[in-house]
N, CA, C and O atoms as CSV, one atom per row, in Angstrom:
chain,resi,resn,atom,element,x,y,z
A,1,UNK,N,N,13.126,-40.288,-46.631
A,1,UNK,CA,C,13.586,-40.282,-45.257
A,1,UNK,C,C,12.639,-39.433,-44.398
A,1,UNK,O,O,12.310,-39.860,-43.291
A,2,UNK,N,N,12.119,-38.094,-44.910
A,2,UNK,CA,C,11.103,-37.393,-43.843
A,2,UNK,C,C,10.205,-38.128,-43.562
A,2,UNK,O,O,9.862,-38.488,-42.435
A,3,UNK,N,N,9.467,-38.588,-45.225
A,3,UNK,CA,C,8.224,-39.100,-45.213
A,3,UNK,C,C,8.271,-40.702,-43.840
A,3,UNK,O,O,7.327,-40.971,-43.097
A,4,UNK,N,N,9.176,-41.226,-43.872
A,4,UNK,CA,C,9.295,-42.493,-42.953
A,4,UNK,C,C,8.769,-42.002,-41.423
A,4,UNK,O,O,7.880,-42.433,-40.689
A,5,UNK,N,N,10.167,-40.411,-41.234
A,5,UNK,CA,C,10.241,-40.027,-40.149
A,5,UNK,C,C,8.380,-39.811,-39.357
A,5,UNK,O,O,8.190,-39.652,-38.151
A,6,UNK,N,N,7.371,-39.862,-40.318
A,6,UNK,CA,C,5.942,-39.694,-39.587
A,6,UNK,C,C,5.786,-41.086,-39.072
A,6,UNK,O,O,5.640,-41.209,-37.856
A,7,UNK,N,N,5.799,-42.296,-39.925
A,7,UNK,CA,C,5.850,-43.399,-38.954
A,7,UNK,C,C,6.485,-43.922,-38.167
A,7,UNK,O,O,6.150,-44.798,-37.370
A,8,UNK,N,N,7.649,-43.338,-38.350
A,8,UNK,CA,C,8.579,-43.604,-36.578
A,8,UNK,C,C,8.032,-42.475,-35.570
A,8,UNK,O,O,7.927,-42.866,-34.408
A,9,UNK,N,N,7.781,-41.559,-35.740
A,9,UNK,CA,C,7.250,-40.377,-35.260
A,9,UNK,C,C,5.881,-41.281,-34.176
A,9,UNK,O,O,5.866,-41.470,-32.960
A,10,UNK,N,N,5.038,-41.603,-35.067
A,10,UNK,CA,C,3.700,-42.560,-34.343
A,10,UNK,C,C,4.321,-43.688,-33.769
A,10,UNK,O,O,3.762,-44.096,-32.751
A,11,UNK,N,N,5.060,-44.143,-34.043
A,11,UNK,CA,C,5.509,-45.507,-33.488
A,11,UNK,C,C,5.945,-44.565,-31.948
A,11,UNK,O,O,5.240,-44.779,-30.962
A,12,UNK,N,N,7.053,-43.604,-31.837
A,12,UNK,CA,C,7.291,-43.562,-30.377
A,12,UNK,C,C,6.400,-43.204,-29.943
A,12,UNK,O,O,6.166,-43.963,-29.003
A,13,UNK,N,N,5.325,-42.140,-30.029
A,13,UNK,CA,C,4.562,-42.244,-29.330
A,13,UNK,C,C,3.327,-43.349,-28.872
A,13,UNK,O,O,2.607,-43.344,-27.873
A,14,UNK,N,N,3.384,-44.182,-29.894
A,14,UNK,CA,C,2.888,-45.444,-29.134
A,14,UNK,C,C,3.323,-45.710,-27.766
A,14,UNK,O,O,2.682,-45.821,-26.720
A,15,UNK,N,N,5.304,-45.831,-28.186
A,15,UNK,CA,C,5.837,-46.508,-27.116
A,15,UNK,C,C,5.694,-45.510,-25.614
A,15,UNK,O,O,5.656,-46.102,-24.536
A,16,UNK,N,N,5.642,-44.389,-25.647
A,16,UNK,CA,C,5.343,-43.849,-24.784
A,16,UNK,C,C,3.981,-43.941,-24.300
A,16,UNK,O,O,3.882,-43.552,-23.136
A,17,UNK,N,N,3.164,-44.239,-24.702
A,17,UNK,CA,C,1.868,-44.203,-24.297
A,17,UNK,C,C,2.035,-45.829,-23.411
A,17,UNK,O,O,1.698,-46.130,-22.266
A,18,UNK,N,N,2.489,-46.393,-24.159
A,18,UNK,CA,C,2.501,-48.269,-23.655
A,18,UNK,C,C,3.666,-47.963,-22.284
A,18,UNK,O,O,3.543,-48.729,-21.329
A,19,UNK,N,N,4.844,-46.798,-22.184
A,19,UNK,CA,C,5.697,-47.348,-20.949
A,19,UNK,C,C,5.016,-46.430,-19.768
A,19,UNK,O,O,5.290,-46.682,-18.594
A,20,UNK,N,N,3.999,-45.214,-20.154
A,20,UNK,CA,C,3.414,-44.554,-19.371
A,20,UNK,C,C,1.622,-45.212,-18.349
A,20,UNK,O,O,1.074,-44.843,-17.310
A,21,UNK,N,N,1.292,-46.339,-19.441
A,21,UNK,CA,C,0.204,-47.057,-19.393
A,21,UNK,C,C,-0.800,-46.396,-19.199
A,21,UNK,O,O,-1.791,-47.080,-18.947
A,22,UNK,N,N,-0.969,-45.157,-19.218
A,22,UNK,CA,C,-1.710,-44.251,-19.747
A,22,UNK,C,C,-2.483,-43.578,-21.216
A,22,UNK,O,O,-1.722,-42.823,-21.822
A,23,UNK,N,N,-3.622,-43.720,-21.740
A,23,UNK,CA,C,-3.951,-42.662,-22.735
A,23,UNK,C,C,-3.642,-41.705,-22.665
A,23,UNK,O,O,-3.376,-41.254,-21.551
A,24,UNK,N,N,-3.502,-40.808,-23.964
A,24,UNK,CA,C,-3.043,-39.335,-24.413
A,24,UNK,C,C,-4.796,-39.378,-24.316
A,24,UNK,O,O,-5.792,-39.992,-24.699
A,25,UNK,N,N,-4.217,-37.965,-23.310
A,25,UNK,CA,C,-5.784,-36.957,-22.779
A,25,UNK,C,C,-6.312,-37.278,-21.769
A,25,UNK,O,O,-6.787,-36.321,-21.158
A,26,UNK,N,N,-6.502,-38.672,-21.102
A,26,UNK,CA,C,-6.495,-39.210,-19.942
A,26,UNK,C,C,-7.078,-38.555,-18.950
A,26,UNK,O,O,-8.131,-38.789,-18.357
A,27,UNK,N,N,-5.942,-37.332,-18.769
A,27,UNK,CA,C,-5.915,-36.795,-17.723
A,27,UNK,C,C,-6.318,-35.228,-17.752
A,27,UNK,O,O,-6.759,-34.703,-16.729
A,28,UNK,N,N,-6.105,-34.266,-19.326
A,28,UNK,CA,C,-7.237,-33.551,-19.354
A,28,UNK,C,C,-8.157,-33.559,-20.320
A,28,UNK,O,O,-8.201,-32.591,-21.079
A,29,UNK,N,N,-8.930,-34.480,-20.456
A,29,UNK,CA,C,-9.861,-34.756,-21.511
A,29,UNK,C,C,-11.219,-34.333,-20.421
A,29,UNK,O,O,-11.916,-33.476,-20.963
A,30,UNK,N,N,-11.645,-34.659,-19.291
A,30,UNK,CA,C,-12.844,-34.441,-18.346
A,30,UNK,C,C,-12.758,-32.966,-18.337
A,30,UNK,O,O,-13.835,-32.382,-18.455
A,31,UNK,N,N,-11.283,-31.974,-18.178
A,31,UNK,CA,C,-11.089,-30.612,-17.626
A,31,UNK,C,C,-11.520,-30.034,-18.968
A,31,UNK,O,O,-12.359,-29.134,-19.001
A,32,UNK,N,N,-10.923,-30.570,-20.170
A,32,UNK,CA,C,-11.536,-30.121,-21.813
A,32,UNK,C,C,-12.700,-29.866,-22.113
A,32,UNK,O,O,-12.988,-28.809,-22.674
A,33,UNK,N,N,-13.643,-30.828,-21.784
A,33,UNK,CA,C,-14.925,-30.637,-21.631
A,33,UNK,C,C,-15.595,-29.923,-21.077
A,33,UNK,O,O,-16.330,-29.270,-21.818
A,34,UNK,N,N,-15.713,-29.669,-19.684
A,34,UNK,CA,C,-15.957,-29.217,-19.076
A,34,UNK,C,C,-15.948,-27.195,-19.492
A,34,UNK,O,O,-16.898,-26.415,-19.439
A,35,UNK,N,N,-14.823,-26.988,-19.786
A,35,UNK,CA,C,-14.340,-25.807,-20.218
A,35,UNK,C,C,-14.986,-25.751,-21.513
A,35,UNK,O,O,-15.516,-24.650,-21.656
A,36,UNK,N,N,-15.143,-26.497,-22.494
A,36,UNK,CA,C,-16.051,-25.882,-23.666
A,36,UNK,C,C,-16.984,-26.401,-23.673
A,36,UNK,O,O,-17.216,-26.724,-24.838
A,37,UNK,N,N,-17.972,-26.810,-22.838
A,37,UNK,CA,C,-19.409,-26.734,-22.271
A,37,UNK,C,C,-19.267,-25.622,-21.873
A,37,UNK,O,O,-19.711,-24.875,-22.744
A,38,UNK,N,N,-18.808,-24.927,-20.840
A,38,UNK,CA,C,-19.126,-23.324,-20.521
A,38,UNK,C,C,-19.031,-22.380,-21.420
A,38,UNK,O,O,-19.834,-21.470,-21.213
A,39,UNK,N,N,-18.254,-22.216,-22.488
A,39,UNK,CA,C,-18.398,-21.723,-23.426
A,39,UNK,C,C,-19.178,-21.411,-24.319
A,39,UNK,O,O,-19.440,-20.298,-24.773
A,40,UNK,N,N,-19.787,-23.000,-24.737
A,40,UNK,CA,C,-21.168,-23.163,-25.659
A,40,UNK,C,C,-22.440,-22.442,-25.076
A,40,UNK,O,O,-23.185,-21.677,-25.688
A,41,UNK,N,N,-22.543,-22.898,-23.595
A,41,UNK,CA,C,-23.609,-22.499,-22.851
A,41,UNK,C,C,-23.613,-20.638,-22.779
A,41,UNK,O,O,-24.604,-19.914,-22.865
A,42,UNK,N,N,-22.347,-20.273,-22.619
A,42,UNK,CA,C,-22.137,-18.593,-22.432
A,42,UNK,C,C,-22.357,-18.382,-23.912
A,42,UNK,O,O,-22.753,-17.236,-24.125
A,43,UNK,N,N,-22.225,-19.139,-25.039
A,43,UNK,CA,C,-22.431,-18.416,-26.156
A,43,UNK,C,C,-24.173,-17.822,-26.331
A,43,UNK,O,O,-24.754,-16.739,-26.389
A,44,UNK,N,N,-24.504,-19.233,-26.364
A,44,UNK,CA,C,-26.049,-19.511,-26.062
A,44,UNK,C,C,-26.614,-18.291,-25.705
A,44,UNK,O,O,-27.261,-17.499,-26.391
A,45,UNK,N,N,-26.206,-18.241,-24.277
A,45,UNK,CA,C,-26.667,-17.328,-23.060
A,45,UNK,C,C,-26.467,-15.803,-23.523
A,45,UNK,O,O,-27.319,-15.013,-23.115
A,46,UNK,N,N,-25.408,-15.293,-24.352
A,46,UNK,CA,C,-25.303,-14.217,-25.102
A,46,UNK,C,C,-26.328,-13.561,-26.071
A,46,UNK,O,O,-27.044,-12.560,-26.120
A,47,UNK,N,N,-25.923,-14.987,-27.043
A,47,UNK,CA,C,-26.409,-14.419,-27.956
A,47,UNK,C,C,-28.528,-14.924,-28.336
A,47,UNK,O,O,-29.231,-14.460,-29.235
A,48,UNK,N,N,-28.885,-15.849,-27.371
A,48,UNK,CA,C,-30.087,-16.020,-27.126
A,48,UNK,C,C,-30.621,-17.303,-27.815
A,48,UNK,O,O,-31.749,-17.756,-27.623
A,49,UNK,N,N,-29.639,-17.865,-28.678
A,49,UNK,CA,C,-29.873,-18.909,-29.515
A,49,UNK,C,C,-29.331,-19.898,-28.779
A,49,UNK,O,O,-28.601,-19.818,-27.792
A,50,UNK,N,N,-29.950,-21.283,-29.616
A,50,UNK,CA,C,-29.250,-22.639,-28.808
A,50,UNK,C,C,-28.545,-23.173,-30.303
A,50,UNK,O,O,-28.736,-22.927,-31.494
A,51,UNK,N,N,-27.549,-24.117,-29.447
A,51,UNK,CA,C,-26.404,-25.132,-30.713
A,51,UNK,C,C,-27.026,-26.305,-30.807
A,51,UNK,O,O,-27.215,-27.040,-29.838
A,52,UNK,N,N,-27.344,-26.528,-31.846
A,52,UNK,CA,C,-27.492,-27.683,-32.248
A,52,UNK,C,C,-26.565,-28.768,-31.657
A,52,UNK,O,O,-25.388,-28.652,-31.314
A,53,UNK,N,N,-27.450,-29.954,-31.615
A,53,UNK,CA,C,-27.340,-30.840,-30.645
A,53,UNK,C,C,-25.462,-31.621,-31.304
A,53,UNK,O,O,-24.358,-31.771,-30.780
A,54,UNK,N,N,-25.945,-31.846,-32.390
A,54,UNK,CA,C,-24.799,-32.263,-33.013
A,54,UNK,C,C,-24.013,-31.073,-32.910
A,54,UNK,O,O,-23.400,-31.200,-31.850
A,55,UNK,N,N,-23.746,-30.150,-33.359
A,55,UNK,CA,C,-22.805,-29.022,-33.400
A,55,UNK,C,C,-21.888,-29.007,-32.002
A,55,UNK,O,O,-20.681,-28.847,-31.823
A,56,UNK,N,N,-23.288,-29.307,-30.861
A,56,UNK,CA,C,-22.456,-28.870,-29.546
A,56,UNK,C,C,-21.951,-30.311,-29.376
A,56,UNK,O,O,-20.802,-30.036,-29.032
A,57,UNK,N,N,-21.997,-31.665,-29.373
A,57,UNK,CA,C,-21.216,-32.291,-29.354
A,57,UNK,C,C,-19.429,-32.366,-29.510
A,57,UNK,O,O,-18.464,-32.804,-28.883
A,58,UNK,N,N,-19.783,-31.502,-30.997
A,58,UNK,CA,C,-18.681,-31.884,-31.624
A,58,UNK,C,C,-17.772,-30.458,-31.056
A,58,UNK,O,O,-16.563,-30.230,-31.034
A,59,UNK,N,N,-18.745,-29.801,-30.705
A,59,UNK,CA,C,-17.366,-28.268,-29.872
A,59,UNK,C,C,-17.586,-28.691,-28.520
A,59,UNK,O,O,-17.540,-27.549,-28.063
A,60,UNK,N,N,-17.811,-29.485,-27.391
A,60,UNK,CA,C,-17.796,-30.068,-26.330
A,60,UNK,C,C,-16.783,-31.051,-25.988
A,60,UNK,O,O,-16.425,-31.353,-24.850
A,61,UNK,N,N,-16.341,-31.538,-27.136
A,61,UNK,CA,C,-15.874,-33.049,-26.699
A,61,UNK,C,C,-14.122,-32.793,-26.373
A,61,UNK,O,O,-13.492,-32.311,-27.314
A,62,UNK,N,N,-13.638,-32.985,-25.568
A,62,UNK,CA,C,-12.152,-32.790,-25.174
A,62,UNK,C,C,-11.239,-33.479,-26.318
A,62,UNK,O,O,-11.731,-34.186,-27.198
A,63,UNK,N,N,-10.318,-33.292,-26.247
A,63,UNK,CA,C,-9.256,-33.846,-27.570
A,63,UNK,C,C,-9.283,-35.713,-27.255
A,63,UNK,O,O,-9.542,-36.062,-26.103
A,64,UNK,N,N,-9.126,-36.338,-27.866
A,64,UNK,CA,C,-9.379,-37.485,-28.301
A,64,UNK,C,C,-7.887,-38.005,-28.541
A,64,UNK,O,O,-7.188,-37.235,-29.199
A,65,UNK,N,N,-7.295,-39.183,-28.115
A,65,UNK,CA,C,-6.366,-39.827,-28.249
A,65,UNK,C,C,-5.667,-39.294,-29.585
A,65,UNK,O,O,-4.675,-38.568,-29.659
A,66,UNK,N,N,-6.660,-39.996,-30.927
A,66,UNK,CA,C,-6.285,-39.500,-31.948
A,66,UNK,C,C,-5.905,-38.063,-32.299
A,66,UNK,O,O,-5.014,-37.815,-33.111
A,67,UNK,N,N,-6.435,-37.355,-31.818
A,67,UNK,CA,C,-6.362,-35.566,-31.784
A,67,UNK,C,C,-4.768,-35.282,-31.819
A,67,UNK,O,O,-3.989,-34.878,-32.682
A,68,UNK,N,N,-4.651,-35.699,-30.418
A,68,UNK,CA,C,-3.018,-36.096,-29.701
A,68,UNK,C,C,-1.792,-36.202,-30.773
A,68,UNK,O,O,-0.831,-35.467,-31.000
A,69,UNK,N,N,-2.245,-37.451,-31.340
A,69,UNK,CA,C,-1.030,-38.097,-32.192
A,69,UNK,C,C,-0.926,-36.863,-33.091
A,69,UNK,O,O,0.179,-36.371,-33.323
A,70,UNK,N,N,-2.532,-36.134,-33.819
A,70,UNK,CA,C,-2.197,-35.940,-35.464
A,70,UNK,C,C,-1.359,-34.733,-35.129
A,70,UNK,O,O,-0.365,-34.394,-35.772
A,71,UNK,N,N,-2.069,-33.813,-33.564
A,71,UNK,CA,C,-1.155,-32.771,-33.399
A,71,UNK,C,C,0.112,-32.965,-33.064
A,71,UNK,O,O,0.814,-32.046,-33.485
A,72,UNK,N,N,0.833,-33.963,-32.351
A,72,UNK,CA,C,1.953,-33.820,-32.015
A,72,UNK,C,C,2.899,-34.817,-33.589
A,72,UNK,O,O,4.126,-34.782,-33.681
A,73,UNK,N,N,2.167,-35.456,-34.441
A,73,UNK,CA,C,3.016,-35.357,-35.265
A,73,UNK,C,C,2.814,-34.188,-36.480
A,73,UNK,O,O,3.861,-33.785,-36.985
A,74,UNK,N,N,2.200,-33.912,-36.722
A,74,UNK,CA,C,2.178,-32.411,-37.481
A,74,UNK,C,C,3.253,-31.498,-36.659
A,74,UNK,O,O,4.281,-31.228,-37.280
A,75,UNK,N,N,3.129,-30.988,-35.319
A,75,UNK,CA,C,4.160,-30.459,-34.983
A,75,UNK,C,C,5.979,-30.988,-34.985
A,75,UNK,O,O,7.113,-30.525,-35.106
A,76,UNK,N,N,5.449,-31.906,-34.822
A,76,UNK,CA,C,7.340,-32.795,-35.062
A,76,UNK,C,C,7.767,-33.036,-36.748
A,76,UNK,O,O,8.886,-33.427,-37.079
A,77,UNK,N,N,6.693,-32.735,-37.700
A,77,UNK,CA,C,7.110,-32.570,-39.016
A,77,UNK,C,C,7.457,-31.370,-39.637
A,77,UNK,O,O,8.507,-31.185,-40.253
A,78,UNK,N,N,6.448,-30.450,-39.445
A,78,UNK,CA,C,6.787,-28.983,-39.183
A,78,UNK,C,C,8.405,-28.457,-38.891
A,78,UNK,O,O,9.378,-27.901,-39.399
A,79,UNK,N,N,7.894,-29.069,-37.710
A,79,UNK,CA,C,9.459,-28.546,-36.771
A,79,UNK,C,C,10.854,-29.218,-38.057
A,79,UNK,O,O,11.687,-28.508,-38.621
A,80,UNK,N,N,10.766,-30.053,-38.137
A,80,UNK,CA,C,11.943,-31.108,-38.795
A,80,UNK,C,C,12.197,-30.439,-40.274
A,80,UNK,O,O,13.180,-29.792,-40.635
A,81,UNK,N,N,10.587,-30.914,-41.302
A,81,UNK,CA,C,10.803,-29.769,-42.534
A,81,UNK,C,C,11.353,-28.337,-42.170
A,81,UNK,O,O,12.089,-27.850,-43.028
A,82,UNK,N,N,11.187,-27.792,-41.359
A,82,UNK,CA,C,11.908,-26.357,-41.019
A,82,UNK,C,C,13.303,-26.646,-40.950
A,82,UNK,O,O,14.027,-26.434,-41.923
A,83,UNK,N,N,13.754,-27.129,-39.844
A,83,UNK,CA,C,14.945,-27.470,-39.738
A,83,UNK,C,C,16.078,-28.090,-41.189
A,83,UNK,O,O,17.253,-27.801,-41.412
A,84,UNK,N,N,14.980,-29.159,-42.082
A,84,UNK,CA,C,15.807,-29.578,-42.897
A,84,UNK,C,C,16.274,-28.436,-43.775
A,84,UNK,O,O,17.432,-28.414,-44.194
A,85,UNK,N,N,15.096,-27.159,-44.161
A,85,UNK,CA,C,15.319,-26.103,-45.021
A,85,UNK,C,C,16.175,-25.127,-44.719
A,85,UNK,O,O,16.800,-24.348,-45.439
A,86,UNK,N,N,16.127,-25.262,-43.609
A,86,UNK,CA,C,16.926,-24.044,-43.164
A,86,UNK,C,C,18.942,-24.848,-43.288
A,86,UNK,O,O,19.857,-24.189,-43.781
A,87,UNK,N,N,19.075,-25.838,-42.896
A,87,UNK,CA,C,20.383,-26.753,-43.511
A,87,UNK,C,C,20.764,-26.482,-44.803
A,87,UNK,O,O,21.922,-26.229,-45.134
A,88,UNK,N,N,19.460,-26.546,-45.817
A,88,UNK,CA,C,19.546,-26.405,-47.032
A,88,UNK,C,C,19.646,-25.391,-47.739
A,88,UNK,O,O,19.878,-25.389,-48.948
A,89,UNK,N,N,19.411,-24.058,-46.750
A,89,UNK,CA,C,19.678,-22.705,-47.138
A,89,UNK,C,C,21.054,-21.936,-46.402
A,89,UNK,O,O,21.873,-21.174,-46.915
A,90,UNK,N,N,20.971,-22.373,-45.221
A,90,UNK,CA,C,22.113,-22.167,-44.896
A,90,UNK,C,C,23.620,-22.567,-45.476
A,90,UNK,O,O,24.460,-21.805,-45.955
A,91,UNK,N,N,23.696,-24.024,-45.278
A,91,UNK,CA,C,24.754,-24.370,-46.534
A,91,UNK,C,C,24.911,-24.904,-47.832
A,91,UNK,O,O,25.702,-25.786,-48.166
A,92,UNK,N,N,24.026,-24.251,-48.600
A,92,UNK,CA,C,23.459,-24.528,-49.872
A,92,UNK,C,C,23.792,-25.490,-50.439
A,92,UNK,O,O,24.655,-25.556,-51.314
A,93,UNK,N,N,22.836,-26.754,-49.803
A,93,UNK,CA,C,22.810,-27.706,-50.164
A,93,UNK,C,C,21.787,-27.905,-50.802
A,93,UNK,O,O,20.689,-27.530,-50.391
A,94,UNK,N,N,22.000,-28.672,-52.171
A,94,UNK,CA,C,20.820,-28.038,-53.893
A,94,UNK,C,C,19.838,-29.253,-53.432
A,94,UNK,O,O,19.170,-29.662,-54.382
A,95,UNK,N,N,19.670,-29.710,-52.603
A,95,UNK,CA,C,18.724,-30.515,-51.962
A,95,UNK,C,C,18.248,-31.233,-51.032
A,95,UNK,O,O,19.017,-31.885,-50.325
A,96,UNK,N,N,16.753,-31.268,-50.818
A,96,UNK,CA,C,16.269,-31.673,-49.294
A,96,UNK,C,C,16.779,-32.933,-48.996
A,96,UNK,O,O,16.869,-33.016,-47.771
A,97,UNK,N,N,17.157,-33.964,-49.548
A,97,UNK,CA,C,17.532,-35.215,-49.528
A,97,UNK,C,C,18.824,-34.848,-48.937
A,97,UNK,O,O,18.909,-34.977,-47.716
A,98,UNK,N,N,19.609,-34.513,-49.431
A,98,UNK,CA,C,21.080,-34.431,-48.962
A,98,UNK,C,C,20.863,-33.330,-47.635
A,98,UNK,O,O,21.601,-33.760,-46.748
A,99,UNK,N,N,20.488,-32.674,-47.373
A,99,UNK,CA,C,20.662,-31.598,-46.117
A,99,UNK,C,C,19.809,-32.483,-45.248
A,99,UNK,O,O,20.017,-32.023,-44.125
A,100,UNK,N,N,19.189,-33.223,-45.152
A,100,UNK,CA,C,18.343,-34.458,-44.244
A,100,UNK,C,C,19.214,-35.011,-43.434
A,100,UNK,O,O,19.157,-34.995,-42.204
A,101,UNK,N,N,20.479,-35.778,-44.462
A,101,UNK,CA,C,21.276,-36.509,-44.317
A,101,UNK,C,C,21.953,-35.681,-43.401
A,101,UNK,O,O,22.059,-36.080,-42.241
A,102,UNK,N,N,22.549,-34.318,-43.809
A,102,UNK,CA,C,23.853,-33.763,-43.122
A,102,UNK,C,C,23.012,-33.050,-41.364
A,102,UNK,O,O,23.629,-32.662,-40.372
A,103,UNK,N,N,21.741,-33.100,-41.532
A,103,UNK,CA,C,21.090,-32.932,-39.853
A,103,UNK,C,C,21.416,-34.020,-39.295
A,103,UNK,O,O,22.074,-34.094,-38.258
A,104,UNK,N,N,20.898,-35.139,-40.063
A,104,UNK,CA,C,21.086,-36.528,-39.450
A,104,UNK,C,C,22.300,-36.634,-38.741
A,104,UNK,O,O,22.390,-37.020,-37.575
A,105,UNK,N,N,23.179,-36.303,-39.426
A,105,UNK,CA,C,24.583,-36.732,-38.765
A,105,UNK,C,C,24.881,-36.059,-38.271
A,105,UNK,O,O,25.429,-36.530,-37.274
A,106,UNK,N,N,24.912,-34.896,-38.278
A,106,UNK,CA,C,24.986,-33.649,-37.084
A,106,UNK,C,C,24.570,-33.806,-36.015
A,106,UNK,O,O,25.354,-33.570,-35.095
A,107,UNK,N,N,23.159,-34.272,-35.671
A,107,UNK,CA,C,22.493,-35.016,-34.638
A,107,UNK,C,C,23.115,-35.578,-33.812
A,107,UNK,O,O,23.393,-35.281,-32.650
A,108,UNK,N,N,23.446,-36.794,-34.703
A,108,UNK,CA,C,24.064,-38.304,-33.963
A,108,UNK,C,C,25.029,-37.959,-33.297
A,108,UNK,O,O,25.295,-38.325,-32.152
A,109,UNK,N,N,25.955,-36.817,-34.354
A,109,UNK,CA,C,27.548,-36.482,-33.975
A,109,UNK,C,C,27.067,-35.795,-32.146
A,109,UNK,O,O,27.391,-36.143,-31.011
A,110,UNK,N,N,26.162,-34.696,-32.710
A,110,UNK,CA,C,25.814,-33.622,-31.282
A,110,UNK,C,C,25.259,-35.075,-29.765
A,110,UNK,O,O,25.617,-35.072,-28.587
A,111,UNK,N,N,24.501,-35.904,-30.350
A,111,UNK,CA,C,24.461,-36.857,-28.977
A,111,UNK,C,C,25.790,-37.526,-28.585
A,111,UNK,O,O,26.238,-37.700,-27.452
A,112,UNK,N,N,26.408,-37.919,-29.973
A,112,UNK,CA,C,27.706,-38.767,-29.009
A,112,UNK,C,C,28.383,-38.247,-28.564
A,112,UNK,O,O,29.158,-38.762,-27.758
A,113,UNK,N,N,28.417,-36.427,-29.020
A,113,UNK,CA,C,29.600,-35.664,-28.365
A,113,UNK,C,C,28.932,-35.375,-26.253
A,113,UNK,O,O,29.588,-35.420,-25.213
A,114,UNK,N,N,27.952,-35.202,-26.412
A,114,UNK,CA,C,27.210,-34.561,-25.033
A,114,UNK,C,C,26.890,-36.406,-24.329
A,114,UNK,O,O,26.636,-36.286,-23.131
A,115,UNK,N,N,26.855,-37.743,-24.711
A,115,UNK,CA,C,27.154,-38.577,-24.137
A,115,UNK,C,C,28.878,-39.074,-23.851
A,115,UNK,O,O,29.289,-39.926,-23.064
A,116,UNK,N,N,29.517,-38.356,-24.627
A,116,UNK,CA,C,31.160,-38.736,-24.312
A,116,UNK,C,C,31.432,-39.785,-24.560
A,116,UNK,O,O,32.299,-40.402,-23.940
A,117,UNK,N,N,30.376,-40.539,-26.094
A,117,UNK,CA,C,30.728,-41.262,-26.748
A,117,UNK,C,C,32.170,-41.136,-27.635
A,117,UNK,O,O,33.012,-42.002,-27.873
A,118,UNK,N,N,32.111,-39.634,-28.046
A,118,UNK,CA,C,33.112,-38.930,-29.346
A,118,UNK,C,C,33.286,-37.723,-29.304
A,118,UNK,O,O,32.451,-36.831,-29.449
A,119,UNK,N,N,34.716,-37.629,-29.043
A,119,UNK,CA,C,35.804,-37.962,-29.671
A,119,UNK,C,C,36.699,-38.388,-29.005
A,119,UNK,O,O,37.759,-38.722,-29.535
């Protein structure tokens, strides 16, 4: 069930990217750059040496669509494995499988209660 949760995880943010019609970075990917070009150049300028051409590419270049996804699903797995452990320590439940389940439904329960679906 976690392991799934990464490809639904990429899937919404697809869908957000497709209802926003926008790329992830879009909008600061030019300001990214820009900001670690000055950097490279102040390093340079410090320390008297130059970066290799490839090197400074690759510390120049603003985050990349892909960048986007891997960080924001690493952070939404993170976040979730935390959450499931802490279920599983809190009400000692002898496993991640089953304390998954009892967030899960806790969840659902906590939206239908704050939509006035239930009770």
């Amino acid at each position: 069930m976690y392991l799934n949760a990464g490809g639904v995880t990429v899937s919404y943010f697809e869908w957000l990217k497709n209802l926003s019609h926008v790329r992830f970075g879009r909008i600061t990917a030019y300001h990214e750059e820009t900001t670690h070009r000055r950097f490279v150049n102040l390093i340079e300028r410090l320390t008297g040496k130059q970066v290799a051409d490839e090197e400074r590419a690759e510390l120049v270049h603003g985050a990349r669509e892909l960048d986007f996804v891997h960080s924001g699903l690493a952070e939404t797995m993170i976040n979730a494995y935390a959450d499931i452990r802490l279920i599983a320590r809190d009400r000692k439940i002898p496993d991640l499988r089953s304390a998954a389940f009892a967030l899960a439904i806790e969840r659902v329960a906590e939206t239908y209660k704050t939509m006035g679906i239930f009770p």
